[in-house]
Each structure stands twice: as structure tokens, then as C-alpha cells.
N, C-alpha and C positions, 0 to 999 in steps of 0.2 A: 504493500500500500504506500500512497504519499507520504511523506515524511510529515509532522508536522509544519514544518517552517514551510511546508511548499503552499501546504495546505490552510493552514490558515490565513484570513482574512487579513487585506491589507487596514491599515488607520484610516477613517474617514478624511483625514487630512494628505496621507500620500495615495491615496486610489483619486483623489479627485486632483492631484499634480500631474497624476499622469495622466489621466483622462486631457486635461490641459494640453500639456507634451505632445499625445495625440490628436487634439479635436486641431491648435494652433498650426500641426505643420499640415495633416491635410487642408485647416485652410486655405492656407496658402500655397500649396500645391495645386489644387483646384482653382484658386482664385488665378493662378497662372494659365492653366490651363482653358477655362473659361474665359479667359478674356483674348484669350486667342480665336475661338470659337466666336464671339461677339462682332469680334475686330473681321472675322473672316468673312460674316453676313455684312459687315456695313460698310468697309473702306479697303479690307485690303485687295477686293476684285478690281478696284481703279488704281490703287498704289502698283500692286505687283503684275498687274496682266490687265493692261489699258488698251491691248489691240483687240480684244472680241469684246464682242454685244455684251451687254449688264447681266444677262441669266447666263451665259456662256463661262462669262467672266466669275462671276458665283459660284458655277459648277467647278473648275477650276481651285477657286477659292477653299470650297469645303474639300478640293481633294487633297489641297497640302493638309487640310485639318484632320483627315482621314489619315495621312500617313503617322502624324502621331499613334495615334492606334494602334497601327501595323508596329510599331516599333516596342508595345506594352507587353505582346507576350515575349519577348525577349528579356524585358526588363523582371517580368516575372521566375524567369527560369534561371535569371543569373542572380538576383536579389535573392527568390525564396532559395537558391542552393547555399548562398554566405550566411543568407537569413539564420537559415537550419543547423548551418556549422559554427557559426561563432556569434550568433544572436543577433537579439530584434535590433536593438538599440541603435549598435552602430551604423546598419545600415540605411535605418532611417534618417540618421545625419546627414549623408553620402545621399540619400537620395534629395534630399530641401535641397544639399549645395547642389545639385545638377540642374534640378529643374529653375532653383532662383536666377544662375547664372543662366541659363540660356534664355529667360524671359525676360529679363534684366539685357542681356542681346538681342536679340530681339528690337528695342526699344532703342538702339544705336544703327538699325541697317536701313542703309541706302536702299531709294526705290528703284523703279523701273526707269524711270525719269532722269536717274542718274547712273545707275552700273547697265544699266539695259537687262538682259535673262540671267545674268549674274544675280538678281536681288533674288526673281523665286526660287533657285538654287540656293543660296544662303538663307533661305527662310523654311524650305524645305529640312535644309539640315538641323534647324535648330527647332526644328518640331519633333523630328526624332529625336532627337536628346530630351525633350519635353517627356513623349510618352517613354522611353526609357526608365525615365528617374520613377514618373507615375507609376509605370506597371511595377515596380519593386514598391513603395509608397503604401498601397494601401491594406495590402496583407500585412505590412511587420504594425501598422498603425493600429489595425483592429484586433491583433494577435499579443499585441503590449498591452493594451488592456482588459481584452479577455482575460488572457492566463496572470494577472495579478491576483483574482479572485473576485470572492463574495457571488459563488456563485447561482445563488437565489435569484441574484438582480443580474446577472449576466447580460442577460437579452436587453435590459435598460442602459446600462453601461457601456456595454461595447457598438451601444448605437449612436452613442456622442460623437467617435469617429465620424460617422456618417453624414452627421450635422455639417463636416467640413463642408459638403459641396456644395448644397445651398448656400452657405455662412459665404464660402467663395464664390458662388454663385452670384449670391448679393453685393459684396464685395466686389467685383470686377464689373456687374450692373450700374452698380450705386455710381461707381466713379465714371465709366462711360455714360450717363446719362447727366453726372451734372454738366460735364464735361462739352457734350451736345447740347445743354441747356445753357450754359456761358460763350461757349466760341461758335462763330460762323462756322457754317459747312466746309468755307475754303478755309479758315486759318486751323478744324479737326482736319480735314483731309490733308492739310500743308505739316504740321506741327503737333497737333492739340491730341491725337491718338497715340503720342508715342509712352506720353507723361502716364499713363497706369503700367505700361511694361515697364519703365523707371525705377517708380514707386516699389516693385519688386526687392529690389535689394534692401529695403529699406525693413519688408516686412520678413525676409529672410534672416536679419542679423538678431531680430527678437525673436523670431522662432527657433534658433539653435540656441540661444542662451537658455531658452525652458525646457527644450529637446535636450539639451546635456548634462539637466540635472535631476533626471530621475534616473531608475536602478532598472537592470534588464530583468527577464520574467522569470520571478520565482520557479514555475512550472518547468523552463527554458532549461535553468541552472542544471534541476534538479535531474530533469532528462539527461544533458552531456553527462553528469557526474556519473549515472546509470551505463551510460554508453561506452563513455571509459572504462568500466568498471566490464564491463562486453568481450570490450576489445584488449584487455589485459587477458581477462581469462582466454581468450582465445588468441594467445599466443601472440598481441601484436597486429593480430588480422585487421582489416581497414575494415568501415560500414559501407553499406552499398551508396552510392548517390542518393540522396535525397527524392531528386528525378525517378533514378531506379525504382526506389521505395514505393513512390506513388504507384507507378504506372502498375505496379505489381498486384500492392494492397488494397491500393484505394481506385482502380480507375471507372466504378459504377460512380461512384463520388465525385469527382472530374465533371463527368458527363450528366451529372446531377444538377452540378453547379452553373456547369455552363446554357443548359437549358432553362434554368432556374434564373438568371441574368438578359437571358430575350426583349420577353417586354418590360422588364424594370431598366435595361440601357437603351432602347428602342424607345422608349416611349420619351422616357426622357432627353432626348435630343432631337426629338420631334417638338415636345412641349416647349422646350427653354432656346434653342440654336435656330433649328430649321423655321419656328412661328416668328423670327426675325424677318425673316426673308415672306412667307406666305402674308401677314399680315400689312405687310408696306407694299406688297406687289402687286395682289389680286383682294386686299379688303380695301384698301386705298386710309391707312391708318399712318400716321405718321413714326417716323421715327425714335419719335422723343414717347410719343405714347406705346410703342411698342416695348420699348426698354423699359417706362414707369409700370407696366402691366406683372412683366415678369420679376421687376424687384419687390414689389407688394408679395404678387406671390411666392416669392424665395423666400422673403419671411416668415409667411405662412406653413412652408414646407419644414423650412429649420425647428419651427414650435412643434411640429406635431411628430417628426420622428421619432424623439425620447419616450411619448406618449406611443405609438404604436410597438418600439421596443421593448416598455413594461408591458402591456399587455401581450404580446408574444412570451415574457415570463408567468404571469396565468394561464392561459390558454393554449402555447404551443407556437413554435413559430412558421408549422405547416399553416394552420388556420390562417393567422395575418399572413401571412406572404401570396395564398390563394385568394384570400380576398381582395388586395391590392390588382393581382392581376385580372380575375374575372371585371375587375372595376375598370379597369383602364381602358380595358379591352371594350367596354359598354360605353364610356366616356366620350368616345372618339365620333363616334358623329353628330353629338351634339354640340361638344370642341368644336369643332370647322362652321357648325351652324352661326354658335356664336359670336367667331370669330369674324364671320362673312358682316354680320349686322355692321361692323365697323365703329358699334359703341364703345367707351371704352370700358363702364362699367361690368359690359359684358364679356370685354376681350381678361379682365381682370379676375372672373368669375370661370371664364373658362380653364384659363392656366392653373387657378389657382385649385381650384378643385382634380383637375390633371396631377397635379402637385402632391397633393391629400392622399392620394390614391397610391401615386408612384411612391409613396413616403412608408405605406405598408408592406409593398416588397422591399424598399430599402434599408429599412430601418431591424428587421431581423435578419436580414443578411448577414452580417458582419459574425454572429453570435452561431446562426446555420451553418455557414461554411468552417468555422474554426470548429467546431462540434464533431466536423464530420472526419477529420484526421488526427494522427495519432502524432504528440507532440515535434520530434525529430526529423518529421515531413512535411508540419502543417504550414510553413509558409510557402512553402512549394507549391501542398498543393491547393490550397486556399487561394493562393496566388495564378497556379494555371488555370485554374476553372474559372476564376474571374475573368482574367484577362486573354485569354484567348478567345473567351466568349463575344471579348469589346470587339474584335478584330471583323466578326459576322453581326455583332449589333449594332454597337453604338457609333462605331467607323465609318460605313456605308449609309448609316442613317439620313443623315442632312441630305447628304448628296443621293439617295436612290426617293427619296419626298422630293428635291428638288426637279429632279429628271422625269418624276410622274407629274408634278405640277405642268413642266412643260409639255411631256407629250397629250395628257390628255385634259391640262385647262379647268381641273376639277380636282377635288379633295377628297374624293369616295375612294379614290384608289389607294391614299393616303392613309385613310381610317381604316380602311382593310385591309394595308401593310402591318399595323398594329394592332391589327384584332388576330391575324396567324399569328405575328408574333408572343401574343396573350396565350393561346391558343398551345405554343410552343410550351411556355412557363407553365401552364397547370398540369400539363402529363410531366413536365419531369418531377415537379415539385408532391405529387401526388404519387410519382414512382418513388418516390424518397421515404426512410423512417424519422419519427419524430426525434428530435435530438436535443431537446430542452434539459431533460433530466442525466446527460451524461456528464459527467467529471472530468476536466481536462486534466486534470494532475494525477492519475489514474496512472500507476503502474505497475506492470507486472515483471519483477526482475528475473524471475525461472524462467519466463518464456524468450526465446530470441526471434522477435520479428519476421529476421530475416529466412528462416526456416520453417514459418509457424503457417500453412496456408489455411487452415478454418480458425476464423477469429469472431467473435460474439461483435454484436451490433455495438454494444454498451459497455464493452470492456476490451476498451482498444489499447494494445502495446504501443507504452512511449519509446 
């Protein structure tokens, strides 16, 4: 069994520094990340690629925002492999310095205006260093606070991570809207867009001072100690790859995961990126109103996560996760309705209850996926199943709603891009077992993992 020290309960004063530690860098990861997504609906189709049409030019846009993506499941198989070997900690340090610095770059690159097809090549690369940093990011983020403890409230606590992306969401919103709300359209399109990739470094030097001062995961520890103690008795012998480990033990769990990610990354890059572009194009909404819609409701979203978290510790976090998505998946044609009206009370209502929804698959994720691996693999695999999932959802997103907007001039095709994708999420998440009441500190040191192929649902080798 866990040792005590693993196992018990952190101080209400350091489970909530590090909850901090974590919610503060995915903020700002996400806030990075999101304002590139932002930037890529409103200015950077005329900065970076001025020679096609404006929908042309957009398509383009979202697709350097897609290769961030493409670059996440990488970031996950090299993160969760250091993750796994030498803990959470460090490498969520490494991962803030990647992402700040290339958003922070970003925010210094010459346009099309001036280097000519030099700029979307240097704008392309520093997207991949973007999703890079990200796809290692958010498994060591929700896996430090998971395995600190208190695990009654798990599902509540490991969903504050989650908060980041709204928080950044709002964050990267807030500041590109007042930003449009003070400067001309020529002196943002000239100057006024660079100042939030800036402001980056700024919020990077206070997210490593709180990121460096909390302790790596008791549960973490406790595993290597175990592991050592493996590999002495066996002579020296190496463990298999983390990687290994997964694909072995865990790969129903993977493909759990990743289906289970569908319409919670699908929907949401519909609701918050691509309604940038649909609602200035074909609702005839302006832009300032398009941005105020989605930062009210990034508010909205941020408050109610923590809320769908606890309650995923009553009830399960099958229940909430299925009901987020049957919801989204229902939401969507009313969504487009609303949004056509061109109100904005109702463009406000739309997101924002899109928001609500998307907020109950998000919000027990973090808690689901760390549940479903055994500690020595879980940022591996907590991490591939995330982020390989982004690379067919949330990647192609903007851009395959963008390219149905154009060919077919209507939004139905759009809504039933995300009612399959719903569609997707409730058979995996229903082929899935409940994982609320497992123990992540759970070990069993007579057993060796790596030889053990029938393992209990609920009593998984660290």
C-alpha cells in the first residue's frame, strides 16, 4: 500500500499553492496560445498573406494555427517521457519558458510587407514551438495537482487547471478587445496587435516565480522510489519506456481518451476561434462585438468549471462528461440561429451557454484521464490521449467550419460537424469504466508491471 506520506492529505495552504503553480502557468500558456488563435481570425490573414481574397487569406491563417497542433502530440511524447522519468515539476518550467518565449517572438516578427514569404515561414515556426511547449503543459499541470491529494475532492481540484483556458481565454480576449476598442483598425493592423504577444514575457517571469516554488508529486516520488527499488532487485535492469508502458497496459485508455476529447476540443474552437470569423462574415456583427461576446462568456465558463468538477466528485465523472456532450451536440443549431439574429445579447447567450456545456466535458477531464493510468506512465499517457486527439479535433477545427462556410454558404453543415463529433464522445466515454473512486497512490510493490498482463480496473500498478 501507499506509504503514509504519499498518502496523506496535503495542508489546505500548500494544495491551494499549487493548484496556483498550476491554474497561473496554464494561464498563460493558453493565454498564449489563444491569442494567436484570435490574432489569426482578425489581422494576421492581411499581415502574413495579403495576396488572396479575405476567406482565402483566413483559410491560410487558421492553417498556420493548425500546425501548432500538429506539433502537440510530439510535445506530449517527449514531455510525458521526462515527465514520467524525472517528474512533473521540472518540466512544466521548460515548458512556460518555450511557449513565453516564442509568443513573446512572435510579437517582434516582421510582416509580409517587409520580409515578403519569409514572415509566414517564421510565424509558422514559432507556432510549432507554441504547440510543442503546450502538448507537454497540460498533463504535468493537471497530474501536479491531482496526485498531491485529498482525494474526495479530486475531480474539484484538478479542474482548476482547467480554468486556465478560459482564464486565458479571457485574458488574450480582454486585451485584444480593449485594444480594438482604443486604436484604429490601421494603427491595430500597423502596430496595436503586437503589444498582447509582448505583454507575454511579462506574465511569464511571474508564472515561474510561483511554478518554482512548490514541491513535485508526492505520489510521483513515491513511484520512482518503488521503481528503483525494481530495478535494483533486478539486477540493474532498465524500465521499459514510459511510451512502451502505455501502448502495452493502457492503450483501450488512449483511445478512450482521445475519443472522449472530440467534441469537448471540437466544439470549443468552433464556439471561441472559428464564431470570430462566422459572426463578422455572414451575421454582419462587428468586431468589437464579436470579441465582447466571447469574453463575457469566458467568464462565464471559468465560474462554472470548479462547479461541474465537484459535482463529477458526487456523481461520477462519466455522468458530467456525457452530459456536456449530449448538450453541445443539441446546442448547435440553435448556436448558429442565434448567432444569425446579429443581436448581441443573443450572440452572448449563444457562446455562452456553448461555454456551460463545453465546461462539463472539461472540467472532469483533467481528474478522468489521470485516473485512468498507473502513476510511472500517467503523463505519457494522459498526455497522448489528449493531445493526439487535438491533432483530428481541435486542429482542423476553424479551418474545416471555415471551408464548409465557404462551400456551402450555410451553418447546418457546421452544426452537424459537431453533433458527429458529440456523437464520437458518448460511445467512447460510455465504453469507458467509472474512475472516480480509484487511488492514485495505489501500489503494489510484489507485482512488476512490466510482466503482469491481467491487471484489475481499480488497482492499477505504479
Amino acid at each position: 500500500m501507499a506509504s503514509a506520506a504519499a498518502s496523506a492529505p496535503p495542508t489546505p495552504a500548500n494544495l491551494k499553492r499549487i493548484v496556483a503553480a498550476s491554474l497561473i502557468g496554464t494561464t498563460i500558456e493558453w493565454y498564449d496560445f489563444f491569442l494567436y488563435g484570435s490574432a489569426a481570425a482578425l489581422v494576421f490573414n492581411k499581415l502574413f498573406f495579403p495576396d488572396s481574397d479575405p476567406l482565402v487569406g483566413t483559410l491560410l491563417s487558421f492553417l498556420t494555427y493548425a500546425v501548432g497542433f500538429a506539433a502537440r502530440p510530439l510535445g506530449a511524447l517527449v514531455f510525458g517521457h521526462y515527465g514520467d522519468r524525472v517528474g512533473r515539476k521540472k518540466l512544466l518550467v521548460l515548458s512556460l519558458l518555450m511557449m513565453g518565449g516564442a509568443t513573446f517572438a512572435i510579437g517582434l516578427l516582421p510582416t509580409h510587407a517587409t520580409v515578403g514569404s519569409a514572415a509566414p515561414v517564421l510565424l509558422t515556426t514559432l507556432r510549432l514551438v507554441q504547440g510543442f511547449a503546450l502538448g507537454g503543459e497540460w498533463g504535468g499541470a493537471v497530474l501536479l495537482v491531482s496526485e498531491h491529494g485529498d482525494a474526495r475532492r479530486r475531480g474539484f481540484w484538478a479542474s482548476w487547471p482547467q480554468t486556465g483556458a478560459p482564464a486565458g481565454q479571457l485574458l488574450a480576449t480582454g486585451v485584444l478587445s480593449l485594444l480594438t476598442a482604443l486604436l484604429t483598425d490601421a494603427a491595430f493592423g500597423s502596430w496595436g496587435w503586437r503589444i498582447p504577444f509582448l505583454l507575454s514575457g511579462v506574465l511569464v517571469v511571474v508564472g515561474l516565480w510561483i511554478r518554482l516554488s512548490v514541491d513535485e508529486s508526492p505520489v510521483f516520488k513515491e513511484a520512482l522510489a518503488h521503481a528503483e527499488a525494481r530495478k535494483a532487485a533486478r539486477d540493474g535492469e532498465a524500465e521499459k519506456l514510459p511510451l512502451v508502458s502505455v501502448l502495452r497496459h493502457h492503450w483501450r485508455d488512449v483511445l478512450v481518451a482521445m475519443g472522449a476529447r472530440m467534441a469537448e476540443n471540437i466544439s470549443y474552437y468552433v464556439i471561441t476561434a472559428f464564431i470570430l470569423v462566422y459572426a463578422t462574415t455572414s451575421a454582419g456583427v462587428s468586431k468589437q462585438t464579436a470579441l465582447n461576446a466571447v469574453l463575457i462568456a469566458s467568464a462565464v465558463h471559468f465560474a462554472v468549471i470548479p462547479a461541474w468538477g465537484a459535482l463529477s466528485d458526487r456523481i461520477g465523472r462519466r455522468p458530467v462528461y456525457l452530459l456536456g456532450a449530449v448538450g453541445v451536440g443539441l446546442w448547435m443549431f440553435p448556436f448558429f440561429s442565434l448567432v444569425d439574429t446579429g443581436g448581441f445579447g443573443a450572440l452572448v447567450l449563444a457562446v455562452t451557454v456553448g461555454l456551460i456545456l463545453h465546461g462539463a466535458m472539461y472540467a472532469p477531464q483533467a481528474a478522468f484521464f489521470a485516473e485512468m493510468f498507473a502513476t510511472r506512465m500517467r503523463y505519457s499517457g494522459a498526455s497522448i490521449g489528449a493531445q493526439f486527439a487535438s491533432v483530428a479535433a481541435g486542429a482542423p477545427a476553424p479551418l474545416i467550419a471555415t471551408a464548409l462556410l465557404a462551400d456551402y454558404d450555410s451553418s447546418t453543415p457546421i452544426a452537424l460537424y459537431v453533433v458527429a463529433a458529440a456523437a464520437l464522445t458518448v460511445i467512447a466515454v460510455l465504453a469507458a469504466k467509472e474512475t472516480r473512486h480509484r487511488d492514485l497512490a495505489d501500489v503494489e510493490p510484489s507485482v512488476d508491471a512490466e510482466n503482469t498482463p491481467a491487471r484489475t480496473a481499480d488497482a492499477r500498478t505504479v
